[in-house]
C-alpha angles and dihedrals in degrees: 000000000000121000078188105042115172109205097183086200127155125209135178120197120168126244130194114214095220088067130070107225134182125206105221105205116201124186115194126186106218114202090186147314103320101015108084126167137180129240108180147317134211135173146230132215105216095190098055093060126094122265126250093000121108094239111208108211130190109207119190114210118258107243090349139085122247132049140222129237116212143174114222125180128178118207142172104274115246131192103357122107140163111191135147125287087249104056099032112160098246091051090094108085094210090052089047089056089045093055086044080052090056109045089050115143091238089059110047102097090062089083120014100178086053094079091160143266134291114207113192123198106212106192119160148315131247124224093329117193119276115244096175134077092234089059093261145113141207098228123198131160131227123188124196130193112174100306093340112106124177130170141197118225130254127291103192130219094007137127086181105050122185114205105156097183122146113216121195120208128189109226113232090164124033088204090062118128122219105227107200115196132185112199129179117234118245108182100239094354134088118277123252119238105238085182143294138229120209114205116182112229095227086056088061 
């Protein structure tokens, strides 16, 4: 019921300098539960701001009255990481004894906003549904941990896909809940849930 609504949300997606990315901004009206519309969209060339500033923009709507004002800032990425099985970052024994180093209890008031790391080993999946008419899907994994998402790529035609990536995931909350979801690639479409796991941070 607001012409002028004021969200105050925070969100941090990962961007990788060799790319030119562009944040598309959406902004929907919802009447209720099934009617949605759409009341303007801008973007946002991320290459083209300033590094390591809080930018304040101001984005008029395309086609449609209003704008949005947003703080953007572009920093150097911490903590997250997405490599090979093979080469994960805890794989190194002396930089295994370095994070254990770290997290010491002697040392955990040095840093209070730094709570820790969680690495997560995605494999594989196991007789996944079929979203295809051949019997087959277009697997892919996303993994979520408060506003962090990360995501594997696509193994085609395959109800048994095999990722083996590690992702690495700096912890802000400790209540936090990894949300694991498997999704079937559709070309332009969206894509089709093929299921999802939840794993609290503080079962781990």
């Amino acid at each position: 019921k607001s012409a002028n609504p004021q969200w105050r949300e925070q969100f941090d997606f990962h961007y990788f300098s060799d790319r030119k990315d562009v944040l598309d901004i959406e902004v929907w009206r919802k009447d209720n539960k099934k009617h949605e519309e759409l009341l303007g969209r801008c973007q946002v060339d991320i290459s083209a701001l300033p590094m390591k500033q809080t930018n304040c923009l101001k984005l008029p709507l395309e086609k449609h009255p209003g704008s949005l004002l947003m703080l953007i800032a572009v920093a150097p990425c911490t903590g997250v990481s997405i490599s090979d099985l093979c080469v994960c970052p805890l794989g190194d024994p002396s930089e295994r004894q370095q994070i254990s180093q770290r997290y010491c209890i002697k040392n955990s008031f040095w840093d209070i906003k730094d709570i820790g790391f969680l690495q997560v080993k995605v494999l594989k999946a196991v007789d996944l549904l079929a979203a295809d008419f051949a019997g087959k899907s277009d697997p892919f994994c996303v993994l979520e941990l408060g506003n962090d998402m990360l995501q594997t790529h696509t193994v085609y035609k395959n109800l048994n896909p095999e990722w083996n990536k590690v992702f690495t995931f700096p912890i802000k909350d400790i209540h936090d809940v990894l949300e694991v979801t498997v999704f079937d690639e559709d070309g332009d479409k969206p894509p089709d849930f093929l299921g999802k796991v939840a794993i609290p941070l503080l079962s781990v």
